[in-house]
C-alpha positions in Angstrom: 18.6 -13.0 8.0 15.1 -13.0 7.3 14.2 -11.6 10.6 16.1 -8.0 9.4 15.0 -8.1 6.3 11.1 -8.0 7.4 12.0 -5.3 10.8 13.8 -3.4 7.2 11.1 -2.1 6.0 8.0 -2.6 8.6 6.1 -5.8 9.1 3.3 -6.8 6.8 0.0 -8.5 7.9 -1.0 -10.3 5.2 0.1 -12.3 1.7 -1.2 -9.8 -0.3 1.3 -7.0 1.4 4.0 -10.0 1.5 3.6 -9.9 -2.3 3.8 -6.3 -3.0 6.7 -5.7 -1.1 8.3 -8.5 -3.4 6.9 -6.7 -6.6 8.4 -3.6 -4.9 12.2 -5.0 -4.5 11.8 -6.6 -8.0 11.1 -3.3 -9.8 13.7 -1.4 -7.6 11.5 0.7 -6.1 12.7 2.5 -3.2 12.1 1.1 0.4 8.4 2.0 1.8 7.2 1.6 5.3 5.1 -0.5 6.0 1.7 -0.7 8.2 2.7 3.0 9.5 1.0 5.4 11.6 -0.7 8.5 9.6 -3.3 10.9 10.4 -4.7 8.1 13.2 -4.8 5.6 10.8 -2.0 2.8 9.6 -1.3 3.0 6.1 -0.2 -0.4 4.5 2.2 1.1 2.7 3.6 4.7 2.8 6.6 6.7 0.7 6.8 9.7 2.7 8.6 11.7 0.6 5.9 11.0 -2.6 3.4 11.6 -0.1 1.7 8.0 -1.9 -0.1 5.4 0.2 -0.9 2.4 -1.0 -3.7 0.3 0.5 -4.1 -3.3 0.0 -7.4 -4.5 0.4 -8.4 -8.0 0.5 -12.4 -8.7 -0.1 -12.5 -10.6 3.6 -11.7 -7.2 5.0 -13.7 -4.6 2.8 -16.5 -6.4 1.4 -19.3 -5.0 3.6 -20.9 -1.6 4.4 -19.1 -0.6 6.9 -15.8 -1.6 5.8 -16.8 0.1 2.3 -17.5 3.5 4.2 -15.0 3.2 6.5 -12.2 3.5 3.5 -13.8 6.4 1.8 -13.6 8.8 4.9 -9.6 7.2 5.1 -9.0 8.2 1.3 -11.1 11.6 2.2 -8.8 12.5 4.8 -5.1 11.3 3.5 -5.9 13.1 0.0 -7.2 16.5 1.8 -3.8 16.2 3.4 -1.6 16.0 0.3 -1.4 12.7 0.0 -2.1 10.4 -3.4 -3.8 6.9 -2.4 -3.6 4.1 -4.5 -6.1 0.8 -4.3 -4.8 -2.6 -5.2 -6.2 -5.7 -4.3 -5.3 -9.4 -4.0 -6.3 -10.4 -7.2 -4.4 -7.4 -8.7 -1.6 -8.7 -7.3 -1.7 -12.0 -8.5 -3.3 -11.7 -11.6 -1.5 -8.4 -12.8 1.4 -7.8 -11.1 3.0 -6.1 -14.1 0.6 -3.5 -14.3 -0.6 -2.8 -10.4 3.4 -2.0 -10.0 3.8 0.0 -13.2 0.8 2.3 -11.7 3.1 2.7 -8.4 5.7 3.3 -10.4 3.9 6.0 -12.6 2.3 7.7 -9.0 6.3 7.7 -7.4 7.2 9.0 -11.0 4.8 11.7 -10.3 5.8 13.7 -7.7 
């Protein structure tokens, strides 16, 4: 049912994280979470046992100041705790799919 399959794996909040978990299951990835708590923020998507986070950022979200600073104290404070964090946008998605999940893949390959 399509219900389970999104409660599977954690909910998604937007097309572009729709579309990476698709790009996900197609390679065979393992199962991330999804939109989960860490360090007081909520990581789009999160392999605990990698320790990667990948965060999907969409230009109507991070296109100002704020939003710009805001990410770098994120990435600042995920990668002082051991954690790898990975950038990928809409257009990377759409545009180069094969090669935004082969860099997943080589950053889960990596730990």
């Amino acid at each position: 049912m399509l219900l389970d399959a999104e409660n599977d794996s954690g909910y998604t909040r937007s097309a572009a994280e729709r579309r990476l978990r698709e790009l996900i299951q197609a390679a065979g990835l393992d199962r991330p979470l999804f939109n989960e708590p860490l360090l007081g923020y909520v990581v789009d998507v999160l392999w605990p046992k990698q320790r990667l986070v990948v965060e999907v950022d969409g230009y109507a979200y991070h296109a100002n100041r704020a939003a710009f600073e805001r990410d770098r104290r994120r990435d600042q404070r995920l990668i002082a705790a051991g954690y790898r964090v990975i950038r990928v946008t809409w257009l990377q998605l759409r545009d180069r799919p094969i090669e935004t999940i082969a860099s997943i893949v080589w950053a889960l390959a990596q730990h």
